[in-house]
C-alpha positions as CSV (number, residue, x, y, z in Angstrom):
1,X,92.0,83.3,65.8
2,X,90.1,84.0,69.4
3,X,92.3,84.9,72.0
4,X,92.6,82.9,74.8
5,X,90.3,84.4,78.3
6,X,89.9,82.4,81.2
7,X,86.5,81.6,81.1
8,X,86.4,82.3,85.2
9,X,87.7,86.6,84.0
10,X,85.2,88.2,86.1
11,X,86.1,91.6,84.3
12,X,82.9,93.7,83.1
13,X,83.9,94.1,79.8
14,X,85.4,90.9,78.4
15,X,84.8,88.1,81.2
16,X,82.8,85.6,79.3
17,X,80.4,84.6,82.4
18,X,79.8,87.8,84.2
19,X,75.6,87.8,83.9
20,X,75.8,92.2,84.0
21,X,79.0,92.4,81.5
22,X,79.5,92.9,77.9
23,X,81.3,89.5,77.3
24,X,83.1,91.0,74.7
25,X,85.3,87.6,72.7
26,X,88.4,89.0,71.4
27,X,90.3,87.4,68.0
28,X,93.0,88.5,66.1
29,X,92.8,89.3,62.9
30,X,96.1,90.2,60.9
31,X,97.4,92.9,62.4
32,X,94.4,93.8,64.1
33,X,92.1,92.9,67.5
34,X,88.9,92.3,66.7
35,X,85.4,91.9,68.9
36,X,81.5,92.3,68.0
37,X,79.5,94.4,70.6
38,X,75.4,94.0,70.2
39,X,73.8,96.6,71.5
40,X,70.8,96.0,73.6
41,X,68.4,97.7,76.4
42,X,70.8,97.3,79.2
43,X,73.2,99.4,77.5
44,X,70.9,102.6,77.1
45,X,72.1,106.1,78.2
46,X,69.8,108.1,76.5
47,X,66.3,106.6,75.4
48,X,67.6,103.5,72.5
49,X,71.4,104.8,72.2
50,X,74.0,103.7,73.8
51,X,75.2,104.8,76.5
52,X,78.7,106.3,75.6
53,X,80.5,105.2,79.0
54,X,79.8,102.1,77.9
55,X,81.2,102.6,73.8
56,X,84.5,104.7,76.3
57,X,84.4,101.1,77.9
58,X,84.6,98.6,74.9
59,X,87.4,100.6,73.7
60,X,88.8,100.6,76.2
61,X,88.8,96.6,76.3
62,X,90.0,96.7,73.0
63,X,92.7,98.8,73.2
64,X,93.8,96.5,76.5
65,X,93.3,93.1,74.1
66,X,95.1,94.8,71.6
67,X,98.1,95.1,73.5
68,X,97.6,91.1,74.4
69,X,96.8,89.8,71.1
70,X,100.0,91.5,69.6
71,X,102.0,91.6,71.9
72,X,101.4,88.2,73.6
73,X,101.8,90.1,77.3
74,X,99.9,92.8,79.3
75,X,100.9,96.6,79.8
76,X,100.4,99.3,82.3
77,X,98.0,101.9,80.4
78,X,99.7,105.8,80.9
79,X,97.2,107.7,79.0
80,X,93.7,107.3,77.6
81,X,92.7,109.9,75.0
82,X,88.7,111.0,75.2
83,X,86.1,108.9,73.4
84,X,85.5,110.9,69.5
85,X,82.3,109.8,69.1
86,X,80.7,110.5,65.7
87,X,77.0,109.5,65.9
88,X,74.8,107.7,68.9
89,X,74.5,103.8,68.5
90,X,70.8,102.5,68.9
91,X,69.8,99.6,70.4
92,X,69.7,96.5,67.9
93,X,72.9,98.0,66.4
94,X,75.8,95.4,66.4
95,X,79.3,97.3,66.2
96,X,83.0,96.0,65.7
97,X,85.8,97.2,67.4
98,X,89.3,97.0,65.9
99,X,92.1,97.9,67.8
100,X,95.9,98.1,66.0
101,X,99.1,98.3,67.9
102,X,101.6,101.0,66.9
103,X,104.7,100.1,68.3
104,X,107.1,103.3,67.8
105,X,104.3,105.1,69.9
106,X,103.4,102.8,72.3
107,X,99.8,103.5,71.3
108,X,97.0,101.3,70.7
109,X,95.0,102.9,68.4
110,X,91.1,101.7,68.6
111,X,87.8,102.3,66.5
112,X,84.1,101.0,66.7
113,X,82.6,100.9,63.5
114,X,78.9,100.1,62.2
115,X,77.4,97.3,59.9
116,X,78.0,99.5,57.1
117,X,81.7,99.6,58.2
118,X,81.5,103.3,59.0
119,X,83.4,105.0,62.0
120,X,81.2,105.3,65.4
121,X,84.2,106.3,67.5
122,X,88.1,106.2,68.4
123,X,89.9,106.3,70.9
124,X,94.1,105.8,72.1
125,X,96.3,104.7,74.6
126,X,99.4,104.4,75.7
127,X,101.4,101.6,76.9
128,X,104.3,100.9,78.8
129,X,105.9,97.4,80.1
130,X,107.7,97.5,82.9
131,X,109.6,94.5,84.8
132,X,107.0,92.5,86.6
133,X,108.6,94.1,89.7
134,X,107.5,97.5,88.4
135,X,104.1,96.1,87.8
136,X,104.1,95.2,91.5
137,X,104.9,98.6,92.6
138,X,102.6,100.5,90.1
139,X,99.7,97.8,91.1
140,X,100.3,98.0,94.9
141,X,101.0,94.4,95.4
142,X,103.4,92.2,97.0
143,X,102.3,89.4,94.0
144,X,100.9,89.5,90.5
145,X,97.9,86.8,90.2
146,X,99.1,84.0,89.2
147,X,97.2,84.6,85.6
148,X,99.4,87.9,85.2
149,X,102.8,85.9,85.8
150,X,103.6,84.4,82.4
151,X,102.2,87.7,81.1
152,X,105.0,90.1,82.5
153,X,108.3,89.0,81.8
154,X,110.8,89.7,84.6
């Protein structure tokens, strides 16, 4: 099942219309988060690989949607663990990402994997949920936007 994204989200990573971004679609699937990334030569780091910043990213957007798409709410990130890459990615390559939610950690625990299904990369991060008040504070703001309301319960 896609999960819903405003199709205005001007977000690098997952807004469907930014024209630079990697308009990563996000469904959920089981227990998991799922999204294809097709790599292509506006991705390159090093000469037809991927750049890794932008792998670190994806994940990154994953591990974010995966909180969403389980959760049904946002949360404040705490602590990202370092990309473990495995091998470069080369252009033409298209990857999934699969993020799952472990609840008694607080951890969203995200991989990219290849056509074959083999592991590219992981990555974690933790989660918590504070009051939308404590969002506020923690964000800087007077006032969520109004698409954050519904998705930070009082």
């Amino acid at each position: 099942m896609l999960l819903e994204n405003d199709p205005a989200n001007p977000c690098f990573g997952c807004g469907p219309e930014n024209p630079l971004g990697l308009r990563l679609a996000f469904a959920r699937e089981g227990d998991d988060v799922r999204a294809q990334l097709r790599v292509t030569e506006s991705m390159v780091g090093w000469p037809q690989r991927l750049h890794s910043g932008l792998l670190y990213l994806a994940l990154l957007e994953t591990a974010n949607w995966t909180v969403y798409g389980t959760l049904g709410r946002v949360g404040l990130p705490t602590r990202t663990g370092a990309l473990d890459g495995k091998r470069w990615v080369r252009v033409g390559e298209t990857l999934t990402l699969r993020g799952s939610w472990d609840a008694a950690a607080r951890v969203a625990r995200c991989e990219a994997l290849d056509e074959r299904g083999e592991l590219v990369a992981r990555l974690e991060r933790e989660y918590v949920f504070p009051t939308r008040a404590e969002f506020r504070a923690r964000m800087g703001e007077d006032a969520l936007p109004p698409e954050f309301e519904e998705l930070v319960p009082e």
